[in-house]
DRENDO-1510 file (C-alpha; in Angstrom, 1 decimal, always signed):
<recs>
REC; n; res; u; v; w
REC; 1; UNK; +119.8; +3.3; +76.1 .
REC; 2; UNK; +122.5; +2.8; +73.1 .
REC; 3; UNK; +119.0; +4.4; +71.2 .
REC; 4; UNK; +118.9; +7.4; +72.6 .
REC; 5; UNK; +122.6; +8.4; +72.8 .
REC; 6; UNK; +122.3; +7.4; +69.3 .
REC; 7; UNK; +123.5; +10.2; +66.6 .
REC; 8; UNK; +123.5; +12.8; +69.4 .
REC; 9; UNK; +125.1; +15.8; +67.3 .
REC; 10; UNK; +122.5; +15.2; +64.7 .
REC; 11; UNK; +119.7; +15.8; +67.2 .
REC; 12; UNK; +121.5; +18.5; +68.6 .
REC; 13; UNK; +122.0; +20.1; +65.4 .
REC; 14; UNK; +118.4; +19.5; +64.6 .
REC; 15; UNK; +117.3; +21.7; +67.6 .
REC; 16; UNK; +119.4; +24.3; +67.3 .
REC; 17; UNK; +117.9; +24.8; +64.2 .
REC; 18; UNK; +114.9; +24.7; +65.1 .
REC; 19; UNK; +115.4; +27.3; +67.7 .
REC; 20; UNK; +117.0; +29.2; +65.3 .
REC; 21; UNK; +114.1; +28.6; +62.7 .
REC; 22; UNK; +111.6; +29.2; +66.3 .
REC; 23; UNK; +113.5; +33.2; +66.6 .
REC; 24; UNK; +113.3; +33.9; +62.8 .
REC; 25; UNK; +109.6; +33.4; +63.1 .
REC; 26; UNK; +108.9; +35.4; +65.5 .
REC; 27; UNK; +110.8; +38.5; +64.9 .
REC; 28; UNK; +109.7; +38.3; +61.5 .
REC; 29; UNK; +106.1; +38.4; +62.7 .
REC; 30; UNK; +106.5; +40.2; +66.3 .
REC; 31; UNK; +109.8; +42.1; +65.5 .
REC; 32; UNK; +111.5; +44.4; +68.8 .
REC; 33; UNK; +110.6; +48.2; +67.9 .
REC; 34; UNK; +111.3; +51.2; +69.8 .
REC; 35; UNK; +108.4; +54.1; +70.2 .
REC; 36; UNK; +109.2; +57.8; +72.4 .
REC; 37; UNK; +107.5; +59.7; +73.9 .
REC; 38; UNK; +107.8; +63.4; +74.7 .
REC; 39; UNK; +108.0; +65.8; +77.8 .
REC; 40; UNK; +107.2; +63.1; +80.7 .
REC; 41; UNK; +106.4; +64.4; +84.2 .
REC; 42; UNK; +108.7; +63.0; +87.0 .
REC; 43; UNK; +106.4; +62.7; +90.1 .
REC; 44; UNK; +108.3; +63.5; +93.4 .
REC; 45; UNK; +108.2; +60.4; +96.0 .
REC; 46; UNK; +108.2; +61.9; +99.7 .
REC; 47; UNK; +107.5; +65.5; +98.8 .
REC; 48; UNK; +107.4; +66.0; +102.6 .
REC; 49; UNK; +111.2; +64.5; +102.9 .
REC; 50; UNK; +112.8; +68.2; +102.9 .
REC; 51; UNK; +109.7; +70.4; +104.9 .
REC; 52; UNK; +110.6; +67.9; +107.6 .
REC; 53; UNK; +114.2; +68.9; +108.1 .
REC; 54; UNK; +113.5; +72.6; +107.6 .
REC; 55; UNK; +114.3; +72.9; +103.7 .
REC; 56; UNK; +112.7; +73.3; +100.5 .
REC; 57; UNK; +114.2; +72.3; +97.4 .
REC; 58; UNK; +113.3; +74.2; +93.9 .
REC; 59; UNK; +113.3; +72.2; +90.7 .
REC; 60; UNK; +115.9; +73.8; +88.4 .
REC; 61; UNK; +116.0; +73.8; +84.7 .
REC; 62; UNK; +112.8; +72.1; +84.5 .
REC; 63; UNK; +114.4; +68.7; +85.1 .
REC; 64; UNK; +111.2; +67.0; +86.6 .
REC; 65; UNK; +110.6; +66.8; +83.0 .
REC; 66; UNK; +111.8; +64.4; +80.7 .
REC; 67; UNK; +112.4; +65.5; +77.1 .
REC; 68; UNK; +112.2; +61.8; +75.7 .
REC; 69; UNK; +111.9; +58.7; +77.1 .
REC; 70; UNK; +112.0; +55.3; +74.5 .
REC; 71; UNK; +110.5; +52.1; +75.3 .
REC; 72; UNK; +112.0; +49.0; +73.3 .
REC; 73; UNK; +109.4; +46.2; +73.6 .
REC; 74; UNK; +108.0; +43.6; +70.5 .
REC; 75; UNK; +106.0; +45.4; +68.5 .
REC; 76; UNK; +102.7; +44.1; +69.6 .
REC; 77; UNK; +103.6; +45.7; +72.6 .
REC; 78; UNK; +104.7; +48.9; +71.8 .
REC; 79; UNK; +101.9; +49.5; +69.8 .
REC; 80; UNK; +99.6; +49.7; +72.7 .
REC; 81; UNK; +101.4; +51.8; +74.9 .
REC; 82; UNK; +100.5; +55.5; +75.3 .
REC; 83; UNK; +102.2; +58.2; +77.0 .
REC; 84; UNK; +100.0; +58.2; +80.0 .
REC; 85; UNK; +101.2; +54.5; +80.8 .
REC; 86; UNK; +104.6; +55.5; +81.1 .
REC; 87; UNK; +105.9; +56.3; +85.3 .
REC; 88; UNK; +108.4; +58.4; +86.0 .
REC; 89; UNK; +109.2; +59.1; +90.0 .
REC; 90; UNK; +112.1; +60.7; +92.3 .
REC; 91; UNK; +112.3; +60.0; +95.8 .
REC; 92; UNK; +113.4; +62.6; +97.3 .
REC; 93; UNK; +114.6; +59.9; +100.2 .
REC; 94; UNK; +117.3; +59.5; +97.8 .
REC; 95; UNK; +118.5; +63.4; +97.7 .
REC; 96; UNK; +122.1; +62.8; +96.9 .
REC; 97; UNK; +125.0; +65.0; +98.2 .
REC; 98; UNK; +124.8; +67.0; +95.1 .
REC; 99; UNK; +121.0; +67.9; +95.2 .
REC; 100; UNK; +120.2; +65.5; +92.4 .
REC; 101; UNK; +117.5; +62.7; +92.8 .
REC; 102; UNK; +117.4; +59.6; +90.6 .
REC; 103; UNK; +114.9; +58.7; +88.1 .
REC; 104; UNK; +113.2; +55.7; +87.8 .
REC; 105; UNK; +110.9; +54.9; +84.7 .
REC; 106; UNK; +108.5; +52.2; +83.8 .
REC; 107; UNK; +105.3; +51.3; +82.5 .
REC; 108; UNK; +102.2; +50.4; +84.3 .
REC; 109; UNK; +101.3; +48.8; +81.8 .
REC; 110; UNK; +103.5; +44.7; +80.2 .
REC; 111; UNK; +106.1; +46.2; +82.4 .
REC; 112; UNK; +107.5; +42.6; +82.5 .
REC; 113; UNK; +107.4; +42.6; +78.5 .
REC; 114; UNK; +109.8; +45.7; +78.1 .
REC; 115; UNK; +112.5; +45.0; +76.7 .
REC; 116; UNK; +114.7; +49.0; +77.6 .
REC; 117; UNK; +113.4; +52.1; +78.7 .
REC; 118; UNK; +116.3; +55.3; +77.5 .
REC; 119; UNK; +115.9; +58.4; +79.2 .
REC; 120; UNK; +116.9; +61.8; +77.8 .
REC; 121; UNK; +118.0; +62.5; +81.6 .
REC; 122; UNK; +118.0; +60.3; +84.4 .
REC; 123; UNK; +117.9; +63.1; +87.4 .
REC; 124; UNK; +116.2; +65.9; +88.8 .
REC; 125; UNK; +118.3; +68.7; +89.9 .
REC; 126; UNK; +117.6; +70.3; +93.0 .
REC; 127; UNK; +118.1; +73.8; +94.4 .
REC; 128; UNK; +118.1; +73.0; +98.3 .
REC; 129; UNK; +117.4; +76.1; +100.7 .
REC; 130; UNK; +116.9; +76.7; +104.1 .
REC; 131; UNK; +112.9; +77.1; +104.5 .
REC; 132; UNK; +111.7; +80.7; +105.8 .
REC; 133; UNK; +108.6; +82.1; +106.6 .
REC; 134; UNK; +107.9; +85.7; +107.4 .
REC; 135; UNK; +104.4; +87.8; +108.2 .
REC; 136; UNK; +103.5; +91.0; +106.0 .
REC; 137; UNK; +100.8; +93.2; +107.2 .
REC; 138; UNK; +98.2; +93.8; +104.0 .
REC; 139; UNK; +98.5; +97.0; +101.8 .
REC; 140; UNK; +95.5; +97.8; +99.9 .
REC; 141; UNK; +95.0; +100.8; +97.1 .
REC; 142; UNK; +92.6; +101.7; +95.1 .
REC; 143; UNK; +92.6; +102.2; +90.9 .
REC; 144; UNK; +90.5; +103.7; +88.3 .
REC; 145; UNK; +88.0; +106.3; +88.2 .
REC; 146; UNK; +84.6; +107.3; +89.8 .
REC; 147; UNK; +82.7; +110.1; +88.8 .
REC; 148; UNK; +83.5; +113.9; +89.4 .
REC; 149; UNK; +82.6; +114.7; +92.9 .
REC; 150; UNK; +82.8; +111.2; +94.6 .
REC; 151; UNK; +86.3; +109.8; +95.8 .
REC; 152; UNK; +86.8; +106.3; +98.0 .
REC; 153; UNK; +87.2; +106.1; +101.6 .
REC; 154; UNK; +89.5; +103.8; +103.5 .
REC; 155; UNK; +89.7; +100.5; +102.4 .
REC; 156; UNK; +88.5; +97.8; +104.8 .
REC; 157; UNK; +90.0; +94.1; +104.2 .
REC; 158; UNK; +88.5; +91.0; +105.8 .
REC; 159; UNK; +92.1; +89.5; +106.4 .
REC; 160; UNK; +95.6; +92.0; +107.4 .
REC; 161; UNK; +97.9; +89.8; +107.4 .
REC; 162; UNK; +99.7; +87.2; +105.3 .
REC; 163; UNK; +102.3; +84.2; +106.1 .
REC; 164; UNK; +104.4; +83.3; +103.1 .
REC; 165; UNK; +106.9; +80.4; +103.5 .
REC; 166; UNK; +109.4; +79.0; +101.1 .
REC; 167; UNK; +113.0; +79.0; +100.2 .
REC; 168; UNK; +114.7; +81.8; +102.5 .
REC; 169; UNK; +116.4; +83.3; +99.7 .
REC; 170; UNK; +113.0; +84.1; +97.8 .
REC; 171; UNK; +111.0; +84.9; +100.8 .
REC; 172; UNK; +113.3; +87.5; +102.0 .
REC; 173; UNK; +113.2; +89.0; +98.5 .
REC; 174; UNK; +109.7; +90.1; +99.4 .
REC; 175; UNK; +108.8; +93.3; +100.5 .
REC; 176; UNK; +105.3; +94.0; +100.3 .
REC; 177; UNK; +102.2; +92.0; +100.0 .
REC; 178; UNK; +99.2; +94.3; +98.5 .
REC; 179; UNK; +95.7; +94.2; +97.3 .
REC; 180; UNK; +94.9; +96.9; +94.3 .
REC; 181; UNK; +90.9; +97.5; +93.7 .
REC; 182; UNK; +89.9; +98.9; +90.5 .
REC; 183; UNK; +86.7; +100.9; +91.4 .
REC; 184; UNK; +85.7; +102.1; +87.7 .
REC; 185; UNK; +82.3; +101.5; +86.8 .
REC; 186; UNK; +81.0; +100.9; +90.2 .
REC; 187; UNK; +77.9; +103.1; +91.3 .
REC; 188; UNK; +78.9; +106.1; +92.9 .
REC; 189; UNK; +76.0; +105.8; +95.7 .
REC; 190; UNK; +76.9; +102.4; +96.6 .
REC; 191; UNK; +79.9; +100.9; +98.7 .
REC; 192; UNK; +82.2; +98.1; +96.8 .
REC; 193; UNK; +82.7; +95.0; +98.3 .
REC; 194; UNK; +83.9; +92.0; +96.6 .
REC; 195; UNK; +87.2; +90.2; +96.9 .
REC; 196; UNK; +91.2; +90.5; +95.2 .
REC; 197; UNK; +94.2; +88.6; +94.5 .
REC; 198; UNK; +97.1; +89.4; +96.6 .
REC; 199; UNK; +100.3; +90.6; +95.0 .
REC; 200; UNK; +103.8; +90.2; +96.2 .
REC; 201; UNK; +106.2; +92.5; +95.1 .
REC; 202; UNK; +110.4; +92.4; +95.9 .
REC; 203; UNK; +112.8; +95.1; +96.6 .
REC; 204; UNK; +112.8; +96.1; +93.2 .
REC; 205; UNK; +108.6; +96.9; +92.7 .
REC; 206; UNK; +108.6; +93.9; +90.7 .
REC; 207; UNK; +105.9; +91.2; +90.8 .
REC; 208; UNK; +106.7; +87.7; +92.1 .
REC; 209; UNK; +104.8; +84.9; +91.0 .
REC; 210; UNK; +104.2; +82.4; +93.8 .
REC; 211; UNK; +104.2; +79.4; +91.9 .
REC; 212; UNK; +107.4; +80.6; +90.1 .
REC; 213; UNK; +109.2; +80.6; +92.8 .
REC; 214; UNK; +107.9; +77.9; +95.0 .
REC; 215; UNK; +106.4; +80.1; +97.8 .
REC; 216; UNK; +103.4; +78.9; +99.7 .
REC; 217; UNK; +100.8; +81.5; +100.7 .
REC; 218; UNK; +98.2; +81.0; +103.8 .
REC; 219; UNK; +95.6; +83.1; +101.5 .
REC; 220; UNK; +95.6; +83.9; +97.8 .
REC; 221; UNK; +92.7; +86.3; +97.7 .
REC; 222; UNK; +90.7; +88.4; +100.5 .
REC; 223; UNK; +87.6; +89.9; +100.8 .
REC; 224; UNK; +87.5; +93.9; +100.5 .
REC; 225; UNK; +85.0; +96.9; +101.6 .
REC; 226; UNK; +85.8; +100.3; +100.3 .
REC; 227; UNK; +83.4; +103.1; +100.7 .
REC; 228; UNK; +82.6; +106.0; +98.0 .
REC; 229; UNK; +82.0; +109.1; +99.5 .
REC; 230; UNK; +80.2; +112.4; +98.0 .
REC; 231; UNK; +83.0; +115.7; +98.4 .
REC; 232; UNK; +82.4; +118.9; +98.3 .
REC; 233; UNK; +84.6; +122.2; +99.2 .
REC; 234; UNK; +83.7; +124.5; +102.2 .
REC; 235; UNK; +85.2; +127.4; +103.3 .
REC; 236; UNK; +87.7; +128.0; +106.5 .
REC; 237; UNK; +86.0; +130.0; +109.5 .
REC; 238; UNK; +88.4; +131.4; +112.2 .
REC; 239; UNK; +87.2; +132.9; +116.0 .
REC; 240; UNK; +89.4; +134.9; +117.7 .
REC; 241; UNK; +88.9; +136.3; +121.0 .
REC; 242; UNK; +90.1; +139.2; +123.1 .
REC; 243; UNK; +91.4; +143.0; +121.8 .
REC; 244; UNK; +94.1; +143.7; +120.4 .
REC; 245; UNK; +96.4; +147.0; +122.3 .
REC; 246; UNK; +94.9; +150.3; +122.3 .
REC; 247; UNK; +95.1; +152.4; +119.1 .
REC; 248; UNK; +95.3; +148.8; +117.1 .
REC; 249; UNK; +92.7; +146.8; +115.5 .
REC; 250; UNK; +92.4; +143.4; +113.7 .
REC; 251; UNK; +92.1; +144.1; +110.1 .
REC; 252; UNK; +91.4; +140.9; +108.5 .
REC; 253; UNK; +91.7; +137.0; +109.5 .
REC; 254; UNK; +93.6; +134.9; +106.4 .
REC; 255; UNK; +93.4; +131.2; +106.0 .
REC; 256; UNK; +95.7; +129.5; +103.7 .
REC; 257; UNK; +94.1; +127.0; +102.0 .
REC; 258; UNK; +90.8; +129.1; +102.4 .
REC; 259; UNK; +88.6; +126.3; +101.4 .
REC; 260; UNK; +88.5; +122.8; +102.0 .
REC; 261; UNK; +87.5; +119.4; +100.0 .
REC; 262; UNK; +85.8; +117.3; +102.1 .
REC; 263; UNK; +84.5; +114.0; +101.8 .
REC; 264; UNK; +81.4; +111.8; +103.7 .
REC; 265; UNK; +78.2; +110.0; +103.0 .
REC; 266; UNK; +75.7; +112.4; +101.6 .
REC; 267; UNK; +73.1; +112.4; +104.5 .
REC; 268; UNK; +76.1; +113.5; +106.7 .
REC; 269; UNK; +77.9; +115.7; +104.0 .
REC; 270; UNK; +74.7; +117.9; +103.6 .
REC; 271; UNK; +74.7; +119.3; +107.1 .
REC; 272; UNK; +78.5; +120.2; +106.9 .
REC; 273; UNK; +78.8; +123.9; +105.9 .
REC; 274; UNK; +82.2; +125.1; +106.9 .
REC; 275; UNK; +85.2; +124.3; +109.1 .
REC; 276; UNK; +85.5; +126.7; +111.7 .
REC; 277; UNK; +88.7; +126.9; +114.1 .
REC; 278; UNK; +88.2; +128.1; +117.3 .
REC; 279; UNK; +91.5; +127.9; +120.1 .
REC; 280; UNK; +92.7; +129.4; +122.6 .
REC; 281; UNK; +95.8; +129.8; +120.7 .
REC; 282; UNK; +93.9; +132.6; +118.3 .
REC; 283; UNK; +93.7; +135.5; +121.3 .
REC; 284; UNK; +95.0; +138.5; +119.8 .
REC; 285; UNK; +94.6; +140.7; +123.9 .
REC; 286; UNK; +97.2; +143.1; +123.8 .
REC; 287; UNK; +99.1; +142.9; +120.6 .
REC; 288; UNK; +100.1; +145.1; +118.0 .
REC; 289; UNK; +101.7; +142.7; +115.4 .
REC; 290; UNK; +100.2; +140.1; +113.6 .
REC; 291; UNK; +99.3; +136.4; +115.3 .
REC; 292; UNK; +100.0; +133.2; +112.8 .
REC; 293; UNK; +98.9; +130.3; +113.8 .
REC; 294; UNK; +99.9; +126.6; +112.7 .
REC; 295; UNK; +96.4; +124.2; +113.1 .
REC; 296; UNK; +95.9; +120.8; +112.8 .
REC; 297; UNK; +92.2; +120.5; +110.8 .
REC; 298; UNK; +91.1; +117.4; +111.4 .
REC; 299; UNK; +90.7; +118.4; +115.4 .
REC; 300; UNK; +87.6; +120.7; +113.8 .
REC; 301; UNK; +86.8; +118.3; +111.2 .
REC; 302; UNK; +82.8; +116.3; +112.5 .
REC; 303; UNK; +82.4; +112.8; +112.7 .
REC; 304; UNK; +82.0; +111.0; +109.6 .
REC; 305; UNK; +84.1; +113.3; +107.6 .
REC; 306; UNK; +87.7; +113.0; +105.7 .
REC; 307; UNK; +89.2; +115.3; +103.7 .
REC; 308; UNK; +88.8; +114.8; +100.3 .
REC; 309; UNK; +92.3; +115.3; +98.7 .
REC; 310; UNK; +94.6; +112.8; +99.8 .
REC; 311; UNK; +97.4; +115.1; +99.5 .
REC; 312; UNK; +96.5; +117.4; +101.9 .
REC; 313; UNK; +97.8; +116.6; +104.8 .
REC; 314; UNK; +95.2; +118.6; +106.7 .
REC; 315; UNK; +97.8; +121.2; +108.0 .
REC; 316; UNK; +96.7; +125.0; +107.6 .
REC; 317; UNK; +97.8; +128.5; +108.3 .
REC; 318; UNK; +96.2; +131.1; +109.9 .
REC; 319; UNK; +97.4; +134.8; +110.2 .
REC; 320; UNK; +95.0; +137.5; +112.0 .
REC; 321; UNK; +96.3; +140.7; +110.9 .
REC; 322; UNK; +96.9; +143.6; +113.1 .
REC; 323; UNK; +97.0; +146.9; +112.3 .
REC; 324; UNK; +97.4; +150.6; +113.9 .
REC; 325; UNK; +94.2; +152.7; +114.1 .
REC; 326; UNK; +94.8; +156.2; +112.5 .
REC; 327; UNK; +91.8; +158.9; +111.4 .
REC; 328; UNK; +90.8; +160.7; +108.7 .
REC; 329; UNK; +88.3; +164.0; +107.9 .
REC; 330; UNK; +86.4; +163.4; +104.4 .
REC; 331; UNK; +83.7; +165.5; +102.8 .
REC; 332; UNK; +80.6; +164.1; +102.1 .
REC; 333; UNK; +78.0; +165.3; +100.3 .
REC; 334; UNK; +75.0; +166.6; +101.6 .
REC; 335; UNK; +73.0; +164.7; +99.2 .
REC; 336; UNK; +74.3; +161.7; +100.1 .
REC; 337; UNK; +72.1; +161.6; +103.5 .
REC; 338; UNK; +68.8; +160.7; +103.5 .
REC; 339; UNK; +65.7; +160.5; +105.5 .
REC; 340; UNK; +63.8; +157.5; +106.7 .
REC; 341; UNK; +60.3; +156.9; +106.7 .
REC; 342; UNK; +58.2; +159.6; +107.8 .
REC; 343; UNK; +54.8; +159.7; +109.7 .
REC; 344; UNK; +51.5; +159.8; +106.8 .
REC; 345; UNK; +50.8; +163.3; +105.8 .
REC; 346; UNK; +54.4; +165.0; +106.4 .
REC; 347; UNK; +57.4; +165.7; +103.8 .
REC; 348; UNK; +60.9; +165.5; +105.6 .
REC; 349; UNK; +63.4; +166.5; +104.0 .
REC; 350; UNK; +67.6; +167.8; +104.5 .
REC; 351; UNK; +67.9; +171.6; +104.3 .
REC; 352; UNK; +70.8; +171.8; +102.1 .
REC; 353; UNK; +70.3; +175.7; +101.9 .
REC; 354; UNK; +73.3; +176.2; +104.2 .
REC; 355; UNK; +76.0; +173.8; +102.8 .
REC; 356; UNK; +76.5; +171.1; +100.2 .
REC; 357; UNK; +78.9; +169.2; +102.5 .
REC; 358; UNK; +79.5; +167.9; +105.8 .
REC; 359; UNK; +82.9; +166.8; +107.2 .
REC; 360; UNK; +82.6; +163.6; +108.9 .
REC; 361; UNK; +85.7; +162.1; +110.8 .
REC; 362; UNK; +86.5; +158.7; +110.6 .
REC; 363; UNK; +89.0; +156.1; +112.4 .
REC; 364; UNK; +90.1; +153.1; +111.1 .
REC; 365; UNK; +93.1; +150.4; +109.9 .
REC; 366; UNK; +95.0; +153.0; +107.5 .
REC; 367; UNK; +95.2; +150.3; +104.8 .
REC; 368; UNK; +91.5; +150.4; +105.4 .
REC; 369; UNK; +91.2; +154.3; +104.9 .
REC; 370; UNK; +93.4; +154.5; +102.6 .
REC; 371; UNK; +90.9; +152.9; +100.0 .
REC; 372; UNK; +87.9; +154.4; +101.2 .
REC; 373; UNK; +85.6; +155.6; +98.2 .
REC; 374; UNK; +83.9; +158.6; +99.6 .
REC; 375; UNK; +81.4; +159.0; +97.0 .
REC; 376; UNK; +80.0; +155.9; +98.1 .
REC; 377; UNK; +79.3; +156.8; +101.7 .
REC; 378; UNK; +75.7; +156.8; +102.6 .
REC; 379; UNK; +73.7; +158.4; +105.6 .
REC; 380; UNK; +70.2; +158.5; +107.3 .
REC; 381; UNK; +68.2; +160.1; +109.6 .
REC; 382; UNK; +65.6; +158.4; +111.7 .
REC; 383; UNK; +62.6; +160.0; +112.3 .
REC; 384; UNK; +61.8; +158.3; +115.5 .
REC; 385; UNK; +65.1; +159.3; +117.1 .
REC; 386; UNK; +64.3; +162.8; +115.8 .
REC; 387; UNK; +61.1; +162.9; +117.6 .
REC; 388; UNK; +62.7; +161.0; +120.6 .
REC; 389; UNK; +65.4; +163.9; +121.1 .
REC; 390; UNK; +63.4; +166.7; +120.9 .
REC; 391; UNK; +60.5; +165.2; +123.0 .
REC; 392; UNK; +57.4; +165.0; +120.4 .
REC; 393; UNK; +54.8; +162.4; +120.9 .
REC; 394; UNK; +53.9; +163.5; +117.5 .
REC; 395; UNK; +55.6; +165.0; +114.5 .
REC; 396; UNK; +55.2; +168.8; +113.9 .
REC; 397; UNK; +56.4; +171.2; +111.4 .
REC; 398; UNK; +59.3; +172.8; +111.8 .
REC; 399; UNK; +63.3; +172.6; +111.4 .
REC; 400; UNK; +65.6; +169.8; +113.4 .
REC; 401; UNK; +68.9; +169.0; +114.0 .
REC; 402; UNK; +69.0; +165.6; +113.5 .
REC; 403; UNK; +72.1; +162.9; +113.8 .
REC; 404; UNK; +73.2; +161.4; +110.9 .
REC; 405; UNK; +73.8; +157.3; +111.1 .
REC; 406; UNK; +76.7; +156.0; +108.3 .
REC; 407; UNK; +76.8; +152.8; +106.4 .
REC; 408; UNK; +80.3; +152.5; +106.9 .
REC; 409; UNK; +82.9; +149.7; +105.9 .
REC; 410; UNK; +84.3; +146.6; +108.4 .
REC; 411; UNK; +86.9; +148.0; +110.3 .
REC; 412; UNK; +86.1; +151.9; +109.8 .
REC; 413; UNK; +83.8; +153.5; +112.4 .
REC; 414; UNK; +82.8; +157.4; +113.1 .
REC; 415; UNK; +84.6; +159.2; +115.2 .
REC; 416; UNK; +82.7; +162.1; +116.3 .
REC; 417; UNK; +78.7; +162.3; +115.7 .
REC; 418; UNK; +77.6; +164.7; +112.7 .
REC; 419; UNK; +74.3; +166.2; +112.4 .
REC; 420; UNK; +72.2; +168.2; +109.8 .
REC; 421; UNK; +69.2; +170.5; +109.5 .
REC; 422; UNK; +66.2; +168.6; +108.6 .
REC; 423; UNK; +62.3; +170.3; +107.9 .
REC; 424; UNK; +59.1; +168.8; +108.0 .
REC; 425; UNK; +56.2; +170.4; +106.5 .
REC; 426; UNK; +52.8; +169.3; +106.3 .
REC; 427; UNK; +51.5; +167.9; +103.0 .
REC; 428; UNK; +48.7; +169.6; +101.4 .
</recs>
């Protein structure tokens, strides 16, 4: 016993230095070093913790990031770490009053070898909202350019609607959710069907990106059908019925716009020639001023046709003109009026011996009369009413009064019945 009390502080001394001698060794060999690494990802723990009391939190200023984070650890062990074996995690159980969330580090890998783990910063930083989630009804439009003559129909989406949820400050930021389709290039015979991305756009026109601003959409793309259709312009028809007062005529029916561009599927388009409006509205018995008329086209438009400008909102006017009838004597000249046909072996001709001109009386619109070329009026006399007036079952020689019949103008009719001298002869 007295042995091993013996010279106690020289065998304390002696392993204190070899402790000391023990350290030396090692750090000289295995010496602590520090290595950091860049731009870690903090994974969120209970991601779920906020959706389940009716709020969603947005990461600000990129704080589930970590700039730098530097592991102290013996060389040996530093050396074999790589970025991927360093953890970072928030629980979001631990949201403190201030919307921040701890963060833990480690390694997965001689976790019980580190020595210190510094962190650039030690928190996320939360933006917590209430969660909202609203319904928008699809808007789809169409881009580009097809080819002259062809336009696109309605668009026809697979999906109409869209639920967006997030933080209630964002969501009710949106005001439209809209598919555009760019149709250029696409055959002009064949329909387009394929599918888009769906666009959200705020108050402001501006595009919001989804992942951005932390909003969750049902859909991100839908499916689309949109239809090219051949056009072509055809012009506006107009019935009217009844008469208008006595001593008045309709001079003209007017139609503004006078044509329309219409769209369809060729096969369908091909048998479409006009649009004609017929109404009850357009019944001029009676009147002596002029009837407008507002009409809606697309009650006269067929089935499988659209117009083909989508600015016109297929609204059109429609004025029948009415006019007072007045009369008018002109002088025509006799070699204006002709003779029809006559039978085989007869000449028939207008004696023009007695006068050069005959007065023929006319009634009409006065706008009508008023630009009457009289040099242009043309007569005839039929042979068959000739012979049907005098009684002949066959034509003799002789001289006839015959009624002349006038090519006259719309709107312009004879008054009183003229009649000339005609004389047949035989041939020789």
């Amino acid at each position: 016993m007295k042995k091993l009390t013996a010279n106690w502080v020289l065998k304390l001394v002696s392993l204190l230095f070899a402790f000391i001698v023990w350290f030396l060794v090692t750090n000289i060999n295995d010496p602590l070093q520090s290595k950091t690494f860049r731009n870690v990802t903090v994974t969120l723990e209970n991601p779920d913790y906020l959706e389940e009391r009716g709020q969603v939190g947005i990461i600000l200023d990129g704080s589930n990031t970590i700039s730098s984070v530097t592991v102290y650890a013996a060389r040996s062990i530093v050396e074999q770490l790589e970025k991927n074996n360093i953890v970072a995690t928030a629980d979001m159980q631990q949201l403190s009053p201030s919307n921040t969330v701890s963060i833990n580090v480690t390694t997965n890998k001689y976790s019980e070898k580190i020595d210190n783990i510094v962190l650039s910063s030690d928190v996320v930083k939360l933006n917590v909202e209430k969660k909202a989630t609203r319904t928008f009804r699809l808007v789809a439009t169409t881009s580009g350019e097809l080819e002259d003559g062809y336009i696109t129909g309605d668009v026809a989406l697979n999906q109409n609607m869209i639920k967006i949820s997030g933080p209630a400050s964002v969501v009710n930021n949106v005001a439209k959710a809209a598919v555009d389709i760019d149709v250029t290039g696409f055959a002009h015979a064949d329909d387009v069907s394929a599918e888009s991305d769906i666009v959200l756009y705020d108050n402001d026109n501006e595009v919001i990106d989804p992942d951005e601003s932390n909003l969750e959409m049902n859909i991100r793309k839908v499916g689309f059908k949109v239809p090219i259709l051949e056009t072509k312009k055809v012009p506006l028809k107009v019935k009217y019925s009844g008469q208008p007062a006595n001593g008045y005529a309709v001079s003209d029916v007017a139609a503004d716009p006078g044509e329309i561009l219409i769209a369809g599927k060729s096969n369908v388009l091909k048998k479409v020639d006009s649009i004609v409006v017929e109404s009850d509205d357009l019944d001029v018995t009676g009147l002596k001023d002029n009837l407008l008329y507002s009409v809606d086209l697309t009650k006269y438009i067929p089935s499988g046709i659209s117009f083909g400008d989508p600015k016109f909102n297929g609204k059109a006017m429609i004025a029948v003109n009415i006019g007072a009838i007045t009369e008018s004597t002109v002088d025509v000249s006799i070699k204006n009026i002709t003779v029809g046909e006559a039978p085989e072996g007869f000449e028939v001709k207008v004696d023009d011996n007695e006068y050069d001109t005959v007065s023929l009386t006319l009634e009409g619109l006065e706008s009508k009369l008023n630009v009457l070329n009289t040099d242009a009026l043309r007569g005839t006399v039929d042979i068959n009413k000739v012979m049907k007036s005098n009684n002949l079952t066959e034509l003799a020689e002789g001289t006839y009064s015959a009624e002349v019949e006038w090519v006259l103008p719309n709107g312009i009719k004879e008054k009183t019945p003229v009649s000339v001298y005609i004389t047949v002869k035989k041939e020789d």
